[in-house]
BADOTOR-564664 format. One line per field, with one value per residue (C-alpha): residue number from 1; x, y, z; chain. Coordinates in steps of 0.02 Angstrom, whole numbers, plus 50000, padded with zeros to 5 digits. Example, Ala and Ser with C-alpha at 12.3 -4.5 7.8 and 13.67 -1.06 7.14 Angstrom:
BADOTOR-564664
n <- 1;2
c1 <- 50615;50684
c2 <- 49775;49947
c3 <- 50390;50357
chain <- A;A
END
This chain:
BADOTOR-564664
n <- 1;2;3;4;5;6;7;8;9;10;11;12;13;14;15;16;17;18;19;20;21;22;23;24;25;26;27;28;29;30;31;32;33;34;35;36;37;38;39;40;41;42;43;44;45;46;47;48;49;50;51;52;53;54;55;56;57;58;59;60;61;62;63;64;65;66;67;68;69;70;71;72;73;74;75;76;77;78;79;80;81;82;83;84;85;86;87;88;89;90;91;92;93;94;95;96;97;98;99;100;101;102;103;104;105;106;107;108;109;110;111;112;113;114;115;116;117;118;119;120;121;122;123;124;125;126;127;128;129;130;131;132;133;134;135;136;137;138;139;140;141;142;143;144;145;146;147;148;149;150;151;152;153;154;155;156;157;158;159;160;161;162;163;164;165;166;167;168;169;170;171;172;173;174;175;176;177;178;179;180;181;182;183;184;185;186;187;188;189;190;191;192;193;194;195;196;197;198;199;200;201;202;203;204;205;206;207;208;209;210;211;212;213;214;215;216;217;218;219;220;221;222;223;224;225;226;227;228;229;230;231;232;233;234;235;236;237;238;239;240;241;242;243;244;245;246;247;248;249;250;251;252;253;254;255;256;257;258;259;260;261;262;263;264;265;266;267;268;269;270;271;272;273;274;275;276;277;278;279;280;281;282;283;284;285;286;287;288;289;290;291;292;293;294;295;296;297;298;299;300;301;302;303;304;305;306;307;308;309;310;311;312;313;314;315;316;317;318;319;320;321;322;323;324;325;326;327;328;329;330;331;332;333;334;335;336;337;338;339;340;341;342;343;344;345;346;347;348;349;350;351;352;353;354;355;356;357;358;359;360;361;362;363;364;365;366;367;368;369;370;371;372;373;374;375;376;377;378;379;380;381;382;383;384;385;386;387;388;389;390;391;392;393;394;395;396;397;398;399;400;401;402;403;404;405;406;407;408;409;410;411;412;413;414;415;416;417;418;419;420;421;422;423;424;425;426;427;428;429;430;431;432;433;434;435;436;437;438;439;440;441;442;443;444;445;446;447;448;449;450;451;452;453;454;455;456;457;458;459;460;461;462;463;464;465;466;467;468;469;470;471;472;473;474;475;476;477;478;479;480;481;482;483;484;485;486;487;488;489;490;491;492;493;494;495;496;497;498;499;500;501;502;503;504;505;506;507;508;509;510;511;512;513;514;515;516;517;518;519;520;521;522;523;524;525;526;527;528;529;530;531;532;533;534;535;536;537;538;539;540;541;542;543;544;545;546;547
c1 <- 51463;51373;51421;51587;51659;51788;51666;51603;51785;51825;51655;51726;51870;51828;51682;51832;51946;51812;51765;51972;51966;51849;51693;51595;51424;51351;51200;51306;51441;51320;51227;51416;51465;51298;51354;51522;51431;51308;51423;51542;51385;51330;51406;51329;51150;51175;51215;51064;50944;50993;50983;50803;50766;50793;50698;50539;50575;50597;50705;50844;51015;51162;51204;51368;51335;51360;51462;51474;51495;51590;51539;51707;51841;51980;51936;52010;52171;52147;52025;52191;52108;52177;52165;52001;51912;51749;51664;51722;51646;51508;51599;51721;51602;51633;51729;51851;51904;51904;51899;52068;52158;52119;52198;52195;52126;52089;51990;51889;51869;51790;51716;51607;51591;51568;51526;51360;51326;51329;51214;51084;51053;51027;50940;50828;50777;50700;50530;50613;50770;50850;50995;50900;51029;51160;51330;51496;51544;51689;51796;51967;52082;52165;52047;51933;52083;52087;51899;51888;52033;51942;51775;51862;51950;51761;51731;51562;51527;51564;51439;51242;51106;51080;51239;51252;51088;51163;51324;51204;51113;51270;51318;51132;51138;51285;51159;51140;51032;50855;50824;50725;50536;50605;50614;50721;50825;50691;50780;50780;50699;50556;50527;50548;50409;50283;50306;50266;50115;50063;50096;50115;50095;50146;50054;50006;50059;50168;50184;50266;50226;50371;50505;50660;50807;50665;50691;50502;50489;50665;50597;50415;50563;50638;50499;50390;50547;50563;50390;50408;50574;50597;50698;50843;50827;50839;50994;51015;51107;51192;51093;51144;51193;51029;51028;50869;50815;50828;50745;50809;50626;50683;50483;50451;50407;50489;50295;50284;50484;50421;50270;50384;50523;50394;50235;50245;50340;50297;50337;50388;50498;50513;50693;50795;50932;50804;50738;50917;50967;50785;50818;51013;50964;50800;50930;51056;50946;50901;50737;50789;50612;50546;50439;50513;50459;50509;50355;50246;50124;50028;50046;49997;49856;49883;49731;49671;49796;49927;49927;49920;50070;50187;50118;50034;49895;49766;49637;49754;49859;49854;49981;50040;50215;50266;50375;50316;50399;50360;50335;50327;50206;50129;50080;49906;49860;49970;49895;49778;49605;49569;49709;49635;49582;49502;49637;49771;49946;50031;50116;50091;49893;49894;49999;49878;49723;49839;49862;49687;49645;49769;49714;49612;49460;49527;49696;49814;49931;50058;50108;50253;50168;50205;50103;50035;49910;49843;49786;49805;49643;49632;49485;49599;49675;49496;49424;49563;49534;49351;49375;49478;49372;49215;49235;49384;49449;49598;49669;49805;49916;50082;50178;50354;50493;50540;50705;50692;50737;50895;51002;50887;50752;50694;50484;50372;50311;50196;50146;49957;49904;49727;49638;49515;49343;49203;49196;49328;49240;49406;49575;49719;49818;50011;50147;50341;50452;50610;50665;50802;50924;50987;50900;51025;51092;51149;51032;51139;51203;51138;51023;50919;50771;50658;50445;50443;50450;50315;50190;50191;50129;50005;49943;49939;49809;49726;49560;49612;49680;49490;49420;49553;49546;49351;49382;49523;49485;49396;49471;49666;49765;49919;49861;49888;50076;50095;50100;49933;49757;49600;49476;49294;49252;49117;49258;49355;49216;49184;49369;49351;49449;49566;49702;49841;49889;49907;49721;49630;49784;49704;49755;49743;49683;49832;49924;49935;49824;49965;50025;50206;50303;50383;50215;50139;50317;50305;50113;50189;50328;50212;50095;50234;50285;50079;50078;50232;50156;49989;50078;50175;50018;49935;50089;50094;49903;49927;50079;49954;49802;49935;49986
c2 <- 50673;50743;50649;50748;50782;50640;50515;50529;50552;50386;50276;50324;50263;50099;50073;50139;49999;49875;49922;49905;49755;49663;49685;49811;49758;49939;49850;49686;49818;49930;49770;49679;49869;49866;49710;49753;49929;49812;49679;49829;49903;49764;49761;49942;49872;49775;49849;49960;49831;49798;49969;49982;49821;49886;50057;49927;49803;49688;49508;49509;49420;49506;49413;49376;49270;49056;48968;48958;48782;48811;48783;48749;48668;48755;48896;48829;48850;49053;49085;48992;48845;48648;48471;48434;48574;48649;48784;48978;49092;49204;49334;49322;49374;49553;49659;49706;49511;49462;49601;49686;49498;49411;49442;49362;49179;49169;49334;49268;49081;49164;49292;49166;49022;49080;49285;49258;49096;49194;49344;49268;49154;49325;49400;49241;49318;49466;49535;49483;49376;49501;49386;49259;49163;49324;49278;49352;49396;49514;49337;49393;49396;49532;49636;49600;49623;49802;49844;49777;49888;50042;50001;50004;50177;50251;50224;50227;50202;50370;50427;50448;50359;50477;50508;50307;50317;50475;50355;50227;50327;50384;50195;50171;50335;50238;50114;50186;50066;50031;49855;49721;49780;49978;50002;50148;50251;50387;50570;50585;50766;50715;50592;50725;50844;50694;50628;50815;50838;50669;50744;50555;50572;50473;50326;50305;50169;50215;50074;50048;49915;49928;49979;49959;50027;50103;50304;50345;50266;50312;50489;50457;50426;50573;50681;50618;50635;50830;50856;50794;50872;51035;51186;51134;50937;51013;51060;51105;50957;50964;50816;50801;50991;51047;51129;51037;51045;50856;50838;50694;50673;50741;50755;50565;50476;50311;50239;50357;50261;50098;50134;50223;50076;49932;49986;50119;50035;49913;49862;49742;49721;49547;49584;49497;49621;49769;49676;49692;49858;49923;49828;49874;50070;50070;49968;50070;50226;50153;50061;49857;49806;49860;49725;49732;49556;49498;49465;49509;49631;49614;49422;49361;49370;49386;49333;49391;49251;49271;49450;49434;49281;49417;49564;49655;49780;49701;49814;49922;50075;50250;50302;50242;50319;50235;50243;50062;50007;50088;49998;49812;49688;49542;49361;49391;49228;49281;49430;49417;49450;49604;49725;49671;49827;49744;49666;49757;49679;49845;49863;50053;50024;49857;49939;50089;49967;49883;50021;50075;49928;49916;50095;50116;50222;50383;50340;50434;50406;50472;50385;50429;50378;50413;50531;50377;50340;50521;50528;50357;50302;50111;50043;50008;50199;50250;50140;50150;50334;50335;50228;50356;50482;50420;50305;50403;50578;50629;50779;50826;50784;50863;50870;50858;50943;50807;50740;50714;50536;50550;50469;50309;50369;50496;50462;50593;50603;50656;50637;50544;50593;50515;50472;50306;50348;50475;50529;50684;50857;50947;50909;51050;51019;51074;51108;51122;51170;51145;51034;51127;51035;51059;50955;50887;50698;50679;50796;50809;50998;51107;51272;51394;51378;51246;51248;51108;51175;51307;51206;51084;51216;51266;51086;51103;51244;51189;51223;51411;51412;51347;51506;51594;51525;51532;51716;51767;51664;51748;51897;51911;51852;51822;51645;51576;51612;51522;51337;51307;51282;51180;51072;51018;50853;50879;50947;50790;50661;50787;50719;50536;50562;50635;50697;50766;50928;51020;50953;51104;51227;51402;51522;51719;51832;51911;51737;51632;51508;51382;51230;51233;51132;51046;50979;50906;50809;50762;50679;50628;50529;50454;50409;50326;50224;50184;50116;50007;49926;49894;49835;49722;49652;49616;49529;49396;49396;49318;49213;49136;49124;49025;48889
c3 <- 51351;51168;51008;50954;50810;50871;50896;50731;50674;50756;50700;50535;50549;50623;50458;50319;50417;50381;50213;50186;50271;50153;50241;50121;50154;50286;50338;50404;50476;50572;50633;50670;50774;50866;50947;50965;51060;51152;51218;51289;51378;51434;51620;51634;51573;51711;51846;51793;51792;51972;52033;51932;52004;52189;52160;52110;52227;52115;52107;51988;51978;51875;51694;51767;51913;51899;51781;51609;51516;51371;51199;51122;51230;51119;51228;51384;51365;51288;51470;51576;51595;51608;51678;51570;51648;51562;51609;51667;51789;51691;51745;51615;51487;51549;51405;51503;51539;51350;51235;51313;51359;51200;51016;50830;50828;51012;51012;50860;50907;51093;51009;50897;50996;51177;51186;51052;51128;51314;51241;51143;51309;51390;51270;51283;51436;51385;51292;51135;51090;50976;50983;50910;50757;50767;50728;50714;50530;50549;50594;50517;50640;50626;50574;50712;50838;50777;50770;50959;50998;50913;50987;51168;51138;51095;51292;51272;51467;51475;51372;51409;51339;51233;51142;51151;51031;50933;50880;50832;50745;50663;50602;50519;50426;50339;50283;50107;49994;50006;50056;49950;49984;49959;50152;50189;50324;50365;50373;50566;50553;50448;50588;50698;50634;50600;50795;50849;50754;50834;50996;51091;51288;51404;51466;51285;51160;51016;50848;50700;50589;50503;50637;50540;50646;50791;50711;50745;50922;50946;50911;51026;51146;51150;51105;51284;51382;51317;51349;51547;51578;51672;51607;51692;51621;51455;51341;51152;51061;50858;50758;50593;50596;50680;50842;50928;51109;51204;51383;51499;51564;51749;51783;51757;51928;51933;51910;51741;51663;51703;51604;51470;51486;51471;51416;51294;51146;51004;50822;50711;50539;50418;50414;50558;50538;50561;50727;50806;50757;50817;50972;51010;50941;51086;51201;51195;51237;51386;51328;51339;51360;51205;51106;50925;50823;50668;50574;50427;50484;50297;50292;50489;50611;50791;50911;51050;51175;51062;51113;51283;51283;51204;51312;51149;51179;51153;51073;50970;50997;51031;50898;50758;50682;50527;50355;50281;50115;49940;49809;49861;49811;49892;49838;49839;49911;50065;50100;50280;50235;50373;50255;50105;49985;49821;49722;49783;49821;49854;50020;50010;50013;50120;50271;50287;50304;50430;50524;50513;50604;50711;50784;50977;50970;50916;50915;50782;50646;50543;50412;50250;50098;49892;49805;49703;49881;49864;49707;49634;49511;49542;49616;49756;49776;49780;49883;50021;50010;50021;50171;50268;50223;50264;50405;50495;50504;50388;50489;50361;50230;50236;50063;50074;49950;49811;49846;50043;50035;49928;49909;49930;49825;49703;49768;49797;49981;50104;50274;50310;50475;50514;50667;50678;50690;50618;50483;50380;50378;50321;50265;50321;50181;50223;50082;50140;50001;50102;50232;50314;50202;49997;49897;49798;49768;49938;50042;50186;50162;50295;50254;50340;50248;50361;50338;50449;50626;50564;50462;50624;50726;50587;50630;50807;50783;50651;50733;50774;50552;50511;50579;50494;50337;50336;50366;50238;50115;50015;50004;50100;49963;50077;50169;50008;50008;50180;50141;50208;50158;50193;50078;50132;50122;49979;49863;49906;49866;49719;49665;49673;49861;49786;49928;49837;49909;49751;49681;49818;49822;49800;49681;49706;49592;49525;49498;49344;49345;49295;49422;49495;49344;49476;49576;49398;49376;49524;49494;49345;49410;49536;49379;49300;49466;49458;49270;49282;49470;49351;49210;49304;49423;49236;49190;49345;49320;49141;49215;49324;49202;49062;49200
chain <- A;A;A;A;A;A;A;A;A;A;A;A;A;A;A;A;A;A;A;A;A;A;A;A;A;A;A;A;A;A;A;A;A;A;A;A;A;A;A;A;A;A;A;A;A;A;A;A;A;A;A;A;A;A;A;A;A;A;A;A;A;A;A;A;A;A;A;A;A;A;A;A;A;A;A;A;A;A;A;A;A;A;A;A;A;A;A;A;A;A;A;A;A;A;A;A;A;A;A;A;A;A;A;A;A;A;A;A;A;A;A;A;A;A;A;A;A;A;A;A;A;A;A;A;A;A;A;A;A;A;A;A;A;A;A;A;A;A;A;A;A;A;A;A;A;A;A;A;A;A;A;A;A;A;A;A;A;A;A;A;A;A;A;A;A;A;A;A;A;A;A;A;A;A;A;A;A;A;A;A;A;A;A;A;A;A;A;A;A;A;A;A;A;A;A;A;A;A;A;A;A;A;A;A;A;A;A;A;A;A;A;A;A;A;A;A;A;A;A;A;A;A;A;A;A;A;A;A;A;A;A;A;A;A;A;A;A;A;A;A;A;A;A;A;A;A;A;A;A;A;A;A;A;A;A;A;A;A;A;A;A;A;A;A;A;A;A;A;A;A;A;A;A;A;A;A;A;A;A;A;A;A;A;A;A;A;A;A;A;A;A;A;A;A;A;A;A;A;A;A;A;A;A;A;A;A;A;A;A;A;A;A;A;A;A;A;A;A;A;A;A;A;A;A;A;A;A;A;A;A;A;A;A;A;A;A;A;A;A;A;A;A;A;A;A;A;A;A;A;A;A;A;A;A;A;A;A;A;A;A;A;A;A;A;A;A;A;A;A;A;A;A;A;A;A;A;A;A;A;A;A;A;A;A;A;A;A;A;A;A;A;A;A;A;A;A;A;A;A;A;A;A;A;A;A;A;A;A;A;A;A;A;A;A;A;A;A;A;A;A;A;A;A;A;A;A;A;A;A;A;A;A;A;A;A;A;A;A;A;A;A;A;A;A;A;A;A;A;A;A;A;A;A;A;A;A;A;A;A;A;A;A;A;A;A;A;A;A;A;A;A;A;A;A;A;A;A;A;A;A;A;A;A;A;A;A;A;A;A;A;A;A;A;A;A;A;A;A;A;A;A;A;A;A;A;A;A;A;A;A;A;A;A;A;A;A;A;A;A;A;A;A;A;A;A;A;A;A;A;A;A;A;A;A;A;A;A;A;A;A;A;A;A;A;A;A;A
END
C-alpha cells in the first residue's frame, strides 16, 4: 500500500484537528502521533518478532502474554473489572481492546496511566528505552477520542514498512522551526544524494552524531536495501513529488537482515524528543533494534566497556552521515578534550573533529556544513582545515544552491565528504545550482531542473574526471560549464586551507573574470554569521574576565 494522496489527506486532517484543538506545538504533535502510530502497530511488531525469532531460532515470548497489575485502580471498572480485583490480562493492551472500547475520560485516564506505563516497560526491553519519561499530552478528552478514532481509520496494518516510514516522514516534515542549538529537518533528497556518494554496503556501520528524527540512516536504510534487491524487488515510489526507485532488499539472506536489523545502525541526539522520533521513524521501517541514545556527543566520553555494555563499535565506524547543528556554542569548560580545536566553542567545528575521530581506518563521511567551515579565518577554521587536509583525505566538497534549507534557514551549505586517513592530494570540488525544487520561501515546489543525481555520479568517478580534467583543462573550455572541477592540494595550502568551492572555480577565456554576485553574498552572509559568533564569544569572554 504507497503513501496516497488520502493518507496524506487524512494525517492532515488529524494535525489541523489538533492544532484546532489547542495543541499547536508540531514537534509535541508529531512525537504524541508517533505513539499513537506505534502503539497501533504494536501487535504486528510482535507477531514479527516471533516469526523473526523462529527463522533464528531464537527464545522470545509475545508482549502480550501474563498479567498486567494496574497502575491506577480507577481503571478497573472502564477494563470490566470488580470485587477489589487488580490486575488485567496483558492482552488487553492490544489496540483493538482499548483504543476501539474506550471513549472521553476513560480512554484518557487508560491511555495515561496504563498504555505508557505498559510500553515504556517494553521498550525497557530493548537496545534503547525510547519510552524512557514519554507521556501522553494530547489528554483532552474529547479531542483525544477523535484523534484515536482518526488514527484507527489510517489502518496502517495494511500498509508496508515502507509507506509506514513515508507517513512518518510526512508528520516530521511538519516540524517547521529549528530547535534550540539550530538543528534542523534535513531536505530528504539532499540526504539522499549525500548517502549515495557515500555508497554504505552492507555489513558496514552507518552513524550520526546528531540523528535527529533518523533521515540519514533512515536513508542508509533504504539506500543498502535498493542496492541488494533484484529487478523484480524494486518499484518506483512519489517522495515529496519525486519519482525515486525503492528496493525491498529481496537479495538479503536472513544472516545479511540480522546484520542490517542489529548491527548496522547507530546515533545519538541531546534532545529526548529527537531520540523517540529517530527510534519510532527506524521502528516503524522495520528496524526496532537500532541503538539511538540521548547524549551529548561534544560534551561526553565513552570508554572502551562502556561501549561494549551498550553494544557500540568499539573502534569507530565505517560511515558517518550527518547534518549536526549550525550555529551553537558550547560552555567551553564542557567541551571533551579529544574534539577540542583551539579555543573553539562552535558546534559546527567541534562535531567535525568528533566525527573525525569517531571514523575506522578509512572509513567515510559526509557531513552538511555552513560555508563559514570552508573558508572561515579563525585560528580554529584553519586549523580544523589544515587537519583534514593533511592528516586525512578530503574527497569533495559539494556546494549546494542557497536557500535549500528554507523555510528553517537562510545558511549557505555544502556537503564535506572526507575519509580518515592519509593525507588530501585533490579536492573534486562539485557546484549544484538547483536542487530539483524552487528556491523560494518554502522550497517545496517541484521543478525539473535537478544537478544532484548527475554531480553524484561525477563523484562516483571522480578518478576517471581526474584524467579528464588533467586533459581538458587547459584548453576545452566546456568542463568548466559542468559544475565540476578539481584543486591540488598545494593551491589549497597556498589558501590558508581554504575549501570554498568558488575560491579554485576556473574561469574560461572568453568569460568575465567577475564572481557569480550571488556566490560572494553568499561568503558574505556566512562572514556576517562568522563576526557576530566572534563578537559574541569576546563578549562571554569579558563576562567571565569581570567576575
Amino acid at each position: 500500500m504507497p503513501l496516497t494522496p488520502q493518507l496524506r489527506q487524512d494525517i492532515e486532517v488529524i494535525r489541523n484537528y489538533l492544532f484546532g484543538g489547542g495543541y499547536p506545538d508540531p514537534v509535541t504533535n508529531a512525537e504524541q502521533l508517533a505513539f499513537l502510530f506505534f502503539f497501533y502497530l504494536a501487535d504486528g511488531l510482535d507477531t514479527q518478532a516471533q516469526a523473526r525469532a523462529r527463522l533464528m531460532k531464537q527464545p522470545v515470548e509475545s508482549i502480550y502474554v501474563g498479567d498486567w497489575k494496574l497502575r491506577n485502580p480507577l481503571n478497573a471498572p472502564a477494563m470490566g473489572l470488580s470485587g477489589g480485583q487488580d490486575s488485567i490480562s496483558r492482552d488487553r493492551f492490544r489496540w483493538s481492546q482499548w483504543a476501539r472500547a474506550l471513549t472521553g475520560e476513560n480512554l484518557a485516564r487508560f491511555l495515561r496511566d496504563e498504555v505508557f506505563a505498559f510500553h515504556t516497560e517494553v521498550a525497557a526491553r530493548g537496545a534503547v528505552n525510547f519510552m524512557d519519561g514519554a507521556r501522553l499530552v494530547i489528554d483532552e478528552p474529547v479531542v483525544l477520542t477523535q484523534v484515536i478514532g482518526k488514527v484507527d481509520g489510517l489502518r496502517l496494518d495494511e500498509a508496508d514498512a515502507d509507506t509506514k516510514g513515508d507517513l512518518f516522514e510526512h508528520v516530521l516534515k511538519q516540524i517547521k522551526t529549528a530547535g534550540e542549538l539550530g538543528q534542523f529537518r534535513t531536505p530528504r533528497h539532499i540526504i539522499r544524494a549525500v548517502v549515495a556518494m557515500l555508497d554504505p554496503k552492507i555489513g558496514e556501520t552507518a552513524y550520526d552524531p546528531a540523528a535527529g528524527t533518523a533521515g540519514f540512516l533512515a536513508a542508509v536504510f533504504d539506500y543498502i536495501k535498493l542496492a541488494n534487491s533484484t529487478p523484480d524487488g524494486i518499484e518506483t515510489v512519489d517522495i515529496d513529488g519525486k519519482r525515486i526507485p525503492r528496493g525491498n532488499g529481496n537479495a538479503l539472506s536472513a544472516a545479511k537482515w540480522r546484520v542490517l536489523q542489529e548491527q548496522t545502525f547507530f546515533g545519538n541526539d541531546v534532545d529526548p524528543k529527537m531520540v523517540r522520533l529517530a527510534t519510532m521513524n527506524l521502528t516503524l521501517r522495520g528496524l526496532p533494534n537500532v541503538r539511538i541514545r540521548q547524549r551529548n556527543a561534544l560534551t561526553t566520553t565513552l570508554d572502551a566497556e562502556t561501549k561494549r555494555e551498550l553494544g557500540l563499535p568499539a573502534d569507530g565506524h565505517h560511515v558517518i552521515a550527518a547534518n549536526p547543528p549550525f550555529s551553537g556554542r558550547l560552555d567551553k569548560d564542557r567541551i571533551s578534550e579529544d574534539v577540542k580545536v583551539g579555543t573553539s566553542t562552535a558546534t559546527e567545528i567541534l562535531f567535525i573533529k568528533y566525527m573525525l575521530g569517531s571514523l575506522l581506518p578509512d572509513g567515510r563521511c559526509g557531513v552538511i556544513v555552513p560555508e563559514g567551515v570552508l573558508f572561515g579565518s579563525t585560528g580554529a577554521h584553519k586549523e580544523l582545515r589544515r587537519q583534514l587536509i593533511e592528516n586525512n583525505r578530503v574527497e569533495a566538497v559539494l556546494s549546494l544552491p542557497g536557500g535549500v534549507f528554507q523555510p528553517y534557514s537562510g545558511v549557505k551549505t555544502s556537503a564535506l565528504l572526507f575519509r580518515k586517513g592519509g593525507s588530501t592530494e585533490r579536492v573534486l570540488f562539485l557546484h549544484a545550482d538547483n536542487d530539483g525544487y524552487k528556491l523560494d520561501a518554502n522550497h517545496e515546489t517541484v521543478i525539473e531542473a535537478d544537478d544532484l543525481p548527475g554531480l553524484a555520479e561525477i563523484y562516483r568517478q571522480r578518478e576517471q574526471r581526474w584524467a579528464e580534467w588533467q586533459e581538458r583543462q587547459s584548453g576545452d573550455e566546456s568542463i568548466f560549464l559542468q559544475g565540476w572541477w578539481f584543486a591540488d592540494a598545494a593551491a589549497i595550502r597556498a589558501n590558508d586551507f581554504n575549501l570554498s568551492a568558488g575560491r579554485y572555480r576556473p574561469m574560461n577565456q572568453s568569460a568575465a573574470v567577475h564572481r557569480d554576485p550571488r556566490e560572494l553574498l553568499d561568503e558574505l552572509a556566512a562572514i556576517e554569521v562568522e563576526i557576530a559568533e566572534e563578537v559574541e564569544a569576546l563578549r562571554v569572554a569579558l563576562a567571565e574576565q569581570a567576575a
